[in-house]
C-alpha positions as CSV (number, residue, x, y, z in Angstrom):
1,X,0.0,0.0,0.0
2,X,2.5,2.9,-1.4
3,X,-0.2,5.2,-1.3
4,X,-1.3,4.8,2.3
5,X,2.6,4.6,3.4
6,X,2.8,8.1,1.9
7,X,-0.3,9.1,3.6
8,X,1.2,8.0,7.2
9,X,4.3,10.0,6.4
10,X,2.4,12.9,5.9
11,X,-0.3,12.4,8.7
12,X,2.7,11.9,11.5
13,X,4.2,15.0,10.5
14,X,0.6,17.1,10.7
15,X,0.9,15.9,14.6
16,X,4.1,16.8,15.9
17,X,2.6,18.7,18.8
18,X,0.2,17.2,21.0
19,X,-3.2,18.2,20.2
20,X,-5.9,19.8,22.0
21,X,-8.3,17.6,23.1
22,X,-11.3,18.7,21.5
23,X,-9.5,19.4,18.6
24,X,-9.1,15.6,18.4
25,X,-11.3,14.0,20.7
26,X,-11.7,10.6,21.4
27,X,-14.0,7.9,19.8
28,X,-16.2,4.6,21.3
29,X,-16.9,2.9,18.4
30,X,-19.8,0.2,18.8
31,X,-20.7,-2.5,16.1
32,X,-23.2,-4.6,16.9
33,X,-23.5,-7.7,14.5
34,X,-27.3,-9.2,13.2
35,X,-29.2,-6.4,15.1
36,X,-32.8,-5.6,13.1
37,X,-34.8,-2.7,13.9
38,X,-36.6,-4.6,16.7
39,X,-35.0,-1.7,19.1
40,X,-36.9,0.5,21.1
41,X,-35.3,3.2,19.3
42,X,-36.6,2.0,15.9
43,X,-39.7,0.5,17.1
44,X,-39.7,-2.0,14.4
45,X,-41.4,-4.4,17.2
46,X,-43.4,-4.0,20.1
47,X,-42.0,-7.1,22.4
48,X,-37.6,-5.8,22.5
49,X,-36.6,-4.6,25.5
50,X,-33.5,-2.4,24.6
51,X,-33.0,-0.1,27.5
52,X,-29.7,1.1,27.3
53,X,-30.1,1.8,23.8
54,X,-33.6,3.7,24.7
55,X,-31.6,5.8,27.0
56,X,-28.1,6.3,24.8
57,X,-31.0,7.6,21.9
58,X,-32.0,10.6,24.5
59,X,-28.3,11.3,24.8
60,X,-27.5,11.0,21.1
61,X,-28.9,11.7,17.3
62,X,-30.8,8.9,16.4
63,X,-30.8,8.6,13.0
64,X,-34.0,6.4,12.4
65,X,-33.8,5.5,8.5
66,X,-30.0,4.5,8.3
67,X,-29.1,1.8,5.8
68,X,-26.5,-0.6,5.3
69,X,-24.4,-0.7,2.0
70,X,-24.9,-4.4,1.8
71,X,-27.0,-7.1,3.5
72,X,-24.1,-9.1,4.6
73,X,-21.9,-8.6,7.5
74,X,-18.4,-8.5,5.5
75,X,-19.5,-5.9,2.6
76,X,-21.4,-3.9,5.1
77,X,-18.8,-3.8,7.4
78,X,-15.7,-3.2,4.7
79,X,-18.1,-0.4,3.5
80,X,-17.9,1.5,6.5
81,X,-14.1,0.9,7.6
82,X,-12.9,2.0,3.9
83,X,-15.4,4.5,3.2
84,X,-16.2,2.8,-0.3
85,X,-19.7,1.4,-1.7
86,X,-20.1,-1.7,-3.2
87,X,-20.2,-0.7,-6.7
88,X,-17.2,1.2,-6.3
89,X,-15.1,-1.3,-4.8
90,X,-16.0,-4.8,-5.9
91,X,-16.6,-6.0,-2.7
92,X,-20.3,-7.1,-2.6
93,X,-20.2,-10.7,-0.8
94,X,-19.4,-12.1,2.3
95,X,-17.2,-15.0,0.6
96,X,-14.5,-12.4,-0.6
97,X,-11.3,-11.4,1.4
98,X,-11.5,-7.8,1.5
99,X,-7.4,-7.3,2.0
100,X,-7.8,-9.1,-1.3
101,X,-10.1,-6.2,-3.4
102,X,-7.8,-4.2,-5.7
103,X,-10.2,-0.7,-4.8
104,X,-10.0,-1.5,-0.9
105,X,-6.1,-1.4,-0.9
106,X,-5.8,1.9,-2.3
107,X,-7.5,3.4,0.9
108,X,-6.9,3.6,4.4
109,X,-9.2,1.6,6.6
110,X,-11.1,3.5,9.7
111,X,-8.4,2.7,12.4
112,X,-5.6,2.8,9.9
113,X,-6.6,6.4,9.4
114,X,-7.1,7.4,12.9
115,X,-3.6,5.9,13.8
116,X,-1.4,8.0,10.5
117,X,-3.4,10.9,12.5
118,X,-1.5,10.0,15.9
119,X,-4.4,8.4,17.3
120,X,-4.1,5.4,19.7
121,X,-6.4,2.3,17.9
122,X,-7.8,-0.8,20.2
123,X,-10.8,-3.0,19.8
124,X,-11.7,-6.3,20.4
125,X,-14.2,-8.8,19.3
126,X,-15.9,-8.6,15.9
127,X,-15.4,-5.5,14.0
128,X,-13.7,-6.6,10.6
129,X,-15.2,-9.6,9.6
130,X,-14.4,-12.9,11.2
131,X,-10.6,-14.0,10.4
132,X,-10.0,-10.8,7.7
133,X,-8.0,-8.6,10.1
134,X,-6.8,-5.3,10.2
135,X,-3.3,-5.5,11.7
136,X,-2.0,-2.7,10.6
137,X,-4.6,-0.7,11.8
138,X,-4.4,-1.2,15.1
139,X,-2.1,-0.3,18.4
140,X,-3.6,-3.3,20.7
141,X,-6.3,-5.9,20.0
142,X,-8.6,-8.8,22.2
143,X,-8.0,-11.2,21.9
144,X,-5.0,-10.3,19.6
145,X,-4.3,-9.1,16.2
146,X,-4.3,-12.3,14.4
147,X,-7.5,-13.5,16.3
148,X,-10.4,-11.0,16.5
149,X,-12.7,-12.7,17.9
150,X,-12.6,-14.0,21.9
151,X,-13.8,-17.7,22.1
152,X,-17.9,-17.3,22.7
153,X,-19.4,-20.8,24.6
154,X,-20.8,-23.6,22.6
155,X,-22.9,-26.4,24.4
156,X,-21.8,-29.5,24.1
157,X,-25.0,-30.8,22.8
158,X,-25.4,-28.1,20.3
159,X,-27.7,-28.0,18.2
160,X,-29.9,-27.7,21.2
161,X,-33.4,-26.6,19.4
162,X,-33.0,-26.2,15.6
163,X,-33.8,-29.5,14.0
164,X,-31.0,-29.3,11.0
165,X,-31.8,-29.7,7.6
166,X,-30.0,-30.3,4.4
167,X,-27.7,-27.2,3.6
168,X,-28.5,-25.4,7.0
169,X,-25.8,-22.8,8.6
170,X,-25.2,-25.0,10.8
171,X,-25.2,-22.2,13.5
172,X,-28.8,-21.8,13.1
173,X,-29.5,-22.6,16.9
174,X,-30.5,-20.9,19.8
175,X,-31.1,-21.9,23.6
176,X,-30.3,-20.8,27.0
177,X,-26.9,-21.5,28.2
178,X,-26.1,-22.4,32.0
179,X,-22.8,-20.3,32.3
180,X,-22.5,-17.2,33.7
181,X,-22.4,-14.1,31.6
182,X,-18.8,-13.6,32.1
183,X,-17.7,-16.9,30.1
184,X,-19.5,-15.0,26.9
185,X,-17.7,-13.8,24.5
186,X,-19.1,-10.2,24.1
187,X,-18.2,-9.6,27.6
188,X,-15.1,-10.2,27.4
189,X,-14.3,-7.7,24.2
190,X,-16.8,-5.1,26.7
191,X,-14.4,-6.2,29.7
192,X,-11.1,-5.2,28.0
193,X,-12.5,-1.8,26.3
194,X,-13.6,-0.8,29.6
195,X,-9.9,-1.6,30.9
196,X,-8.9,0.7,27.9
197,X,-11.4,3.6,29.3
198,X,-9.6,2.7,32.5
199,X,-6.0,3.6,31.4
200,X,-4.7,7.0,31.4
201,X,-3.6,7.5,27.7
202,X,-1.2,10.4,26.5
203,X,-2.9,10.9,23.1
204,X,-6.5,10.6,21.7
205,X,-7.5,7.5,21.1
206,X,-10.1,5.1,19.1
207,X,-11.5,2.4,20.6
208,X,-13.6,-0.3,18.4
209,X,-15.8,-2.9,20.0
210,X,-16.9,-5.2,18.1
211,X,-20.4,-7.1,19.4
212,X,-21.5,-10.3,18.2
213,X,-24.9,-11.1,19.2
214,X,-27.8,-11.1,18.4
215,X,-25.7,-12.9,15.4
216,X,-26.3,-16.8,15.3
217,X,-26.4,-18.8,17.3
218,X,-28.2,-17.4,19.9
219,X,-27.0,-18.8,22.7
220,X,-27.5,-16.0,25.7
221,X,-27.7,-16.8,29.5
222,X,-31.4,-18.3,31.2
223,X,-32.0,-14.7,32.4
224,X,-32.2,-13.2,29.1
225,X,-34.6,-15.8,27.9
226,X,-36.8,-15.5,31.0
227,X,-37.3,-11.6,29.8
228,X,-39.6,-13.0,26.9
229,X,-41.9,-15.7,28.4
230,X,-42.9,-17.7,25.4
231,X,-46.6,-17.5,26.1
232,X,-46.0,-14.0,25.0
233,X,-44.2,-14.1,22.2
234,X,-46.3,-12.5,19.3
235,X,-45.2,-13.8,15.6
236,X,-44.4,-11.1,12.3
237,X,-46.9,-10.0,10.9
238,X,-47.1,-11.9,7.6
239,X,-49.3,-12.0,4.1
240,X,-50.4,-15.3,2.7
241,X,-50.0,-14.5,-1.0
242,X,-47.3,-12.1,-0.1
243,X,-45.0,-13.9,-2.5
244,X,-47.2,-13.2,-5.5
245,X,-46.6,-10.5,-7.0
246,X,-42.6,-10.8,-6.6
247,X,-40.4,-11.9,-9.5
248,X,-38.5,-15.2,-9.9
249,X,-35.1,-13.8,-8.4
250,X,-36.7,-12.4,-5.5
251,X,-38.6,-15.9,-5.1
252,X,-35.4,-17.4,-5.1
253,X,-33.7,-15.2,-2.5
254,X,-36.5,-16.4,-0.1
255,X,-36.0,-19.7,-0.8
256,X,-32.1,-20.6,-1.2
257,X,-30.1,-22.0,1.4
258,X,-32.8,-25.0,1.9
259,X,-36.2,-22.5,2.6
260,X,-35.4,-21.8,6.6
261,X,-38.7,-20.4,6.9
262,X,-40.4,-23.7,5.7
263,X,-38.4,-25.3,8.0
264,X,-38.3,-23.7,10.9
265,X,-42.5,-23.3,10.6
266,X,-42.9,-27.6,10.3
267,X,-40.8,-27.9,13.3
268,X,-43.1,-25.7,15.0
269,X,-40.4,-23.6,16.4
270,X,-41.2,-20.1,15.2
271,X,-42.1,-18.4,18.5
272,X,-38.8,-20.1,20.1
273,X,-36.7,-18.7,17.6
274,X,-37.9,-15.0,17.9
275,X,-37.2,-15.7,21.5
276,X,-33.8,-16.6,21.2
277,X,-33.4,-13.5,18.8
278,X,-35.3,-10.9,21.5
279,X,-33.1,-12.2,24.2
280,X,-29.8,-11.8,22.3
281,X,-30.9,-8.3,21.4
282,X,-31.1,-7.6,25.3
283,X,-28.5,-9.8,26.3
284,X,-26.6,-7.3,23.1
285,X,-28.2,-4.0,25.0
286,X,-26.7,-5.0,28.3
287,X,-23.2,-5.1,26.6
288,X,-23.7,-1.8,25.1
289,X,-25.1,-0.7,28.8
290,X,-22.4,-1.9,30.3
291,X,-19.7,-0.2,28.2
292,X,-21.5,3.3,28.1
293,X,-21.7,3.1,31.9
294,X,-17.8,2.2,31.8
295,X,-17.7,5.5,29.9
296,X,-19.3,7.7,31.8
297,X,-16.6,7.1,34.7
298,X,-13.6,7.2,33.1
299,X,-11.7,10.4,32.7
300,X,-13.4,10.6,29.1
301,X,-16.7,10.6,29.7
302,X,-16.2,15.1,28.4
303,X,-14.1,14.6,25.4
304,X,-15.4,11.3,23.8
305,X,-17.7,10.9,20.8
306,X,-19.7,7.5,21.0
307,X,-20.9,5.8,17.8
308,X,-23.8,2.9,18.1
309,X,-23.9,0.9,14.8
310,X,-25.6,-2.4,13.7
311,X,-24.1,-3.7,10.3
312,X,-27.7,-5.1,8.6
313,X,-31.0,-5.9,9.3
314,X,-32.6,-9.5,9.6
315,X,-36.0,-11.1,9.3
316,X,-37.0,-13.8,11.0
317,X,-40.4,-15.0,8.8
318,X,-41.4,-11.1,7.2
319,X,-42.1,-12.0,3.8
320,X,-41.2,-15.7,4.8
321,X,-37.5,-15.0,4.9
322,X,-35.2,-15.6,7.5
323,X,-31.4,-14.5,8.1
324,X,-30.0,-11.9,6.1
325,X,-28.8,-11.0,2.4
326,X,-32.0,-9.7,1.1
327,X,-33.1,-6.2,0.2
328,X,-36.1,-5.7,1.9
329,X,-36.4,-2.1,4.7
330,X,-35.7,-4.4,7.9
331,X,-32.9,-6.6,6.3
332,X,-31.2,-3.2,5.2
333,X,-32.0,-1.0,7.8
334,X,-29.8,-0.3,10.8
335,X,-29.4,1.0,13.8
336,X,-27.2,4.5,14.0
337,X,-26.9,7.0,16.6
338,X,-23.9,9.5,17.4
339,X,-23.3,11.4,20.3
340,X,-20.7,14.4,20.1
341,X,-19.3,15.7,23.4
342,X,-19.7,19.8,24.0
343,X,-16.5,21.4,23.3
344,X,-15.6,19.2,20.4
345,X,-13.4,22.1,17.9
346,X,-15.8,20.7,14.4
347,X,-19.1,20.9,16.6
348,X,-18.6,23.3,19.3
349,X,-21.6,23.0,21.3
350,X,-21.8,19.2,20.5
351,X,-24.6,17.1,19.0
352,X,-28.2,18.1,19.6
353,X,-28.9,15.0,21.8
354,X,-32.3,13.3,22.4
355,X,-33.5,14.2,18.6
356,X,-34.4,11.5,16.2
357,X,-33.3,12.7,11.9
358,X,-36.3,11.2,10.2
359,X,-34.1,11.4,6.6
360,X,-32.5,8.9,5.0
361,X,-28.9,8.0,5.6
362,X,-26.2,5.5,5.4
363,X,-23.4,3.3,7.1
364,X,-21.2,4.8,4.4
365,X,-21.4,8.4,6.4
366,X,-19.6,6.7,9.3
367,X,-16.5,7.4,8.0
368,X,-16.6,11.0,7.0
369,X,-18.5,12.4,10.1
370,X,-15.4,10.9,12.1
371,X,-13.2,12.5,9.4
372,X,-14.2,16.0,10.1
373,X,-15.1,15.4,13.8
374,X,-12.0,14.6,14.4
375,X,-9.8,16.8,12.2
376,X,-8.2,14.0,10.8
377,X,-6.0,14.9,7.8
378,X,-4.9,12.7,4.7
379,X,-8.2,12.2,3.1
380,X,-11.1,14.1,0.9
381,X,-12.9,11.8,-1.1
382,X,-15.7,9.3,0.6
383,X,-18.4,7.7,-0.5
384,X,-20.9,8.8,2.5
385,X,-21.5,12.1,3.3
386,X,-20.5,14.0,6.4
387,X,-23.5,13.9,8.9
388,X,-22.1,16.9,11.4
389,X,-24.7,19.5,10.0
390,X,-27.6,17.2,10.9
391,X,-25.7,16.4,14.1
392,X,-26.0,19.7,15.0
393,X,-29.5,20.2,13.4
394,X,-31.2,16.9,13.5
395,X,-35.0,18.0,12.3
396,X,-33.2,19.0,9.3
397,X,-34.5,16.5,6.2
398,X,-32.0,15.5,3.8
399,X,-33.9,14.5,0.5
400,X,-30.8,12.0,-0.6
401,X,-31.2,8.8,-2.1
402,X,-29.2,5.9,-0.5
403,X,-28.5,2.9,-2.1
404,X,-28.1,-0.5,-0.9
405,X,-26.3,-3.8,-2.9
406,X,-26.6,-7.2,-3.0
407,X,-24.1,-8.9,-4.6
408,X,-23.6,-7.9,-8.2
409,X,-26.5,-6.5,-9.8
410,X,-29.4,-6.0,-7.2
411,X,-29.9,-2.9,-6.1
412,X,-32.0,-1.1,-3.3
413,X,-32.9,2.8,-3.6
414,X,-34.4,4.5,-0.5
415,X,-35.5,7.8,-1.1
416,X,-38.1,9.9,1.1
417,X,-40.9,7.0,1.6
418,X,-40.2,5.0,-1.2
419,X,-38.3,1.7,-2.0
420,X,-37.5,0.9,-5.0
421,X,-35.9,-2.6,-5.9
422,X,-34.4,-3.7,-8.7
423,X,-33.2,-7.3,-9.0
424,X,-30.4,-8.6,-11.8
425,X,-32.7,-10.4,-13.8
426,X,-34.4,-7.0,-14.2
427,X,-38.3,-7.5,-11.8
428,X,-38.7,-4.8,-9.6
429,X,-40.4,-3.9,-6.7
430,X,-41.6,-0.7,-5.7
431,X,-43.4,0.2,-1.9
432,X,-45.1,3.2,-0.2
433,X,-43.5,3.0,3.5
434,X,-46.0,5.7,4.5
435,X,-48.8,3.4,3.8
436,X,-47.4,0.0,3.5
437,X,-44.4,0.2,6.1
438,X,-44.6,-3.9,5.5
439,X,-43.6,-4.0,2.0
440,X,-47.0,-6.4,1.3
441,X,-48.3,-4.3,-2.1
442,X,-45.5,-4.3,-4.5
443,X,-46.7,-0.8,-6.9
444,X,-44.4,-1.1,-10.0
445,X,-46.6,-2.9,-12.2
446,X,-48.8,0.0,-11.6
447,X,-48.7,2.3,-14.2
448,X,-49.6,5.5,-12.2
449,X,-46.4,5.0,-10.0
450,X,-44.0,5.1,-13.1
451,X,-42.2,8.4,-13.1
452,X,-41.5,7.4,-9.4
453,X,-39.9,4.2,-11.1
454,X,-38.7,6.2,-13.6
455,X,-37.1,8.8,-11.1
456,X,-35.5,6.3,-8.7
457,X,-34.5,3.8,-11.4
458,X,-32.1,6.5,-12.7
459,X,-30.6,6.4,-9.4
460,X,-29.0,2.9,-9.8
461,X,-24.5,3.1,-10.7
462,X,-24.5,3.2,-14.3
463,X,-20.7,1.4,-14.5
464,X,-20.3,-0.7,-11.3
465,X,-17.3,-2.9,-10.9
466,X,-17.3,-6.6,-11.1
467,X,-16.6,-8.6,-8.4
468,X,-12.4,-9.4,-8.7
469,X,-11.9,-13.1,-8.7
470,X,-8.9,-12.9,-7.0
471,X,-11.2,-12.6,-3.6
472,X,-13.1,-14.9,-3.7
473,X,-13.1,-17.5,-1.0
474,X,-13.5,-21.2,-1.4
475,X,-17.5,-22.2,-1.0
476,X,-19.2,-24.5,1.0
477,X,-21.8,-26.6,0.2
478,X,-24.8,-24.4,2.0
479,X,-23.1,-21.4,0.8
480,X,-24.6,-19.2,-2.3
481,X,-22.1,-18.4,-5.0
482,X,-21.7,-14.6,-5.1
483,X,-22.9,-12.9,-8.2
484,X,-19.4,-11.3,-10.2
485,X,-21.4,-10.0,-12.8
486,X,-24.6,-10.6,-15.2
487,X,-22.7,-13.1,-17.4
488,X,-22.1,-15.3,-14.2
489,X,-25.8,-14.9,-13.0
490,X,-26.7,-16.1,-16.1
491,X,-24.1,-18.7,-16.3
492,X,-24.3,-22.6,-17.0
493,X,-21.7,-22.9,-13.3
494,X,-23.8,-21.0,-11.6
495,X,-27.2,-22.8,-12.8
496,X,-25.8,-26.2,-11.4
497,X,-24.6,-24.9,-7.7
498,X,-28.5,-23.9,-7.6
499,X,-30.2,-26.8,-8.8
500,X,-29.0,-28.3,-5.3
501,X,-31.4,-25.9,-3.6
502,X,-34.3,-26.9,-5.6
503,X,-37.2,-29.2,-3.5
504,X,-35.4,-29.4,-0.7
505,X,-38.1,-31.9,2.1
């Protein structure tokens, strides 16, 4: 990476005195993995119980349609800690290597940045996807550099409720677990970021955590479970023909991977698995809890921004999907809210806390709000778009367009209300969210909605790059090849990996 060399060299030398520390103020930097908009603070269901997040939202922006770049942890995540989209990168799948995408070497990652700007970079746990590290990035790591990712407890007679099926994830479980919480894996990453917050540090730093439930499998302590009695669990609200008036690709997207939600509906299991997914969401909201609360009693409680982040939705039976890479608004939306201390030199009297921005916005803006935040030098050109203006005036209305991928070729456009859809095989869907916040009515057969089609259509990258070969990862049998490009979607290779999906008992 000559160019990001270069870039150190001339960050270091921008830092030779010690900075002020609101000129540079520190950063939390929370990821949580899997989490929907079943939050309080989105309110996409009635039954979470999100606390700490409820009361971080009255000290924060809360920015309540945020969307991912892609539906999969690894794209979504390399999105936000390079600042590049999808289409502009190549990197659309979780079964690439990132370090291995031609556009991602050419830029400084998040923590790579923050360190060429004399920043001192930890985090632990689950914040680059799985194995794909960042070494360079960072100072200090949990459980190291090499290894991410603490070891989180697996019962010995796991799977403990899913029955499995042919071509299941075969972490598709959930269950209580008789440990206590401190053998989890989450607390340990929260435990060592709090022994961070704890340490007196000569130079601003970045901290990343990195949280890894509600992700699969969901395998939380008996007390998080006995939060959701199962007599009370209430089930999606679904459509019985909501299938009909989708295309064939969109059909398929439901379906692959061995139709889950067929499954998991015969085995008569799907209250239990919404209950395994609300108590890793709380189990996930005491983590977050306990780290804020860490916060507020270190020596940086004044001079620290705080970043809560979810990398993609989920749907657990909404439009009879389950798991992730899909395009629908609660696969793609995310949870995002920033909090900016008073005093900080880019926002002076800090963020305008306990407001909710009702525009559209993405993942992608991470990166460039941090940028001028922080002052950091060494870097113009983002993808995002710097949020500190709504920061400091959240009722303001951006009336952007924000796209969402998945894989090659399918495309997601959210503007004002509307969702637009657009698959590779060219159906479409189009939904009101003011009248039809479900997505049940797909409009884009109707022709009274097609200048809206027309409009948003026009939206969609007009030269997007194909996925480089040279990251992809090997596949596994349950795994769906990722789409490089329309030849390949079309292609005789790809045809035959998919016939093993078909009638699947």
């Amino acid at each position: 990476m000559v160019s990001f060399i270069v870039l150190m060299a001339i960050c270091n030398s921008c830092n030779t005195k010690e900075p002020d520390k609101l000129e540079h103020p520190n950063v939390l930097f929370i990821a949580i993995d899997d989490l929907n908009d079943w939050t309080e603070v989105l309110s996409g269901n009635s039954q979470s119980l999100t606390p700490n997040l409820k009361a971080f939202a009255n000290e924060s922006v809360n920015f309540k349609h945020n969307y991912c770049a892609s539906p999969g942890c690894n794209p979504s995540r390399s999105a936000v800690l390079t600042g590049l989209h999808t289409y502009n990168s190549g990197m659309y799948s979780n079964y690439q290597d990132w370090r291995k995408v031609p556009a991602m070497q050419k830029v400084p990652t998040l923590p790579q940045y923050f360190k060429a700007n004399n920043y001192y970079t930890a985090g632990a746990g689950k914040i680059f996807h799985y194995s794909q590290v960042d070494s360079i990035g960072w100072d200090d790591y949990f459980p190291s550099q090499k290894k991410n990712m603490p070891n989180d407890y697996i019962p010995k007679d796991a799977p403990l409720n899913m029955p499995p099926f042919k071509y299941m994830y075969n972490m598709f479980d959930w269950g209580p677990i008789d440990v206590g919480i401190e053998k989890t894996g989450d607390y340990q990453s929260v435990s060592y970021i709090n022994s961070q917050l704890g340490k007196k540090h000569d130079k601003p730093f970045f901290l990343a955590c990195g949280l890894y439930r509600p992700h699969l499998p969901w395998y939380v302590p008996q007390e998080y479970f006995d939060r959701f009695p199962l007599d009370s669990i209430k089930l999606p609200e679904v459509l019985e023909n909501d299938l009909d008036d989708l295309g064939d690709h969109a059909k398929e997207i439901i379906q692959r991977g061995g139709n889950y939600h067929k499954h998991v509906v015969e085995a008569g299991l799907w209250k239990e698995a919404i209950q395994g997914y609300l108590a890793s969401i709380s189990y996930a909201d005491d983590m977050v809890g306990n780290l804020l609360e860490n916060l507020a009693k270190s020596a940086y409680a004044e001079n620290t921004i705080v970043v809560i982040w979810s990398d993609h939705g989920w749907q657990l039976g909404e439009k009879h999907h389950w798991r992730k890479f899909a395009l629908w608004e609660n696969v793609i939306k995310t949870v995002m809210m920033i909090k900016v201390p008073e005093g900080t030199k880019a926002l002076p009297e800090g963020s305008k806390n306990g407001f909710a921005n009702n525009g559209v916005s993405s993942l992608l803006d991470i990166y460039p709000t941090l940028n001028d935040l922080c002052n950091l030098q060494g870097r113009e050109n983002f993808d995002g778009q710097s949020l500190v203006n709504l920061l400091k005036n959240p009722d303001t209305k951006d009336e952007r367009s924000v796209i969402t991928t998945y894989d090659y070729g399918d495309y997601s456009i959210r503007k004002n209300n509307w969702h637009y859809i657009q698959y590779i095989d060219g159906s479409k869907e189009l939904y009101d969210l003011s009248t039809d916040n479900e997505e049940f009515f797909n409009l884009s057969t109707d022709v009274n909605y097609s200048n809206i089609i027309d409009q948003l259509s026009a939206e969609i990258p007009k030269n997007p790059i194909d996925l480089p070969e040279e990251s992809l990862l090997e596949l596994m049998e349950h795994h769906i090849p990722p789409i490089r490009s329309k030849e390949f979607y079309y292609s005789k290779e790809r045809a035959e990996w998919m016939k093993r999906f078909e009638n699947i008992e």
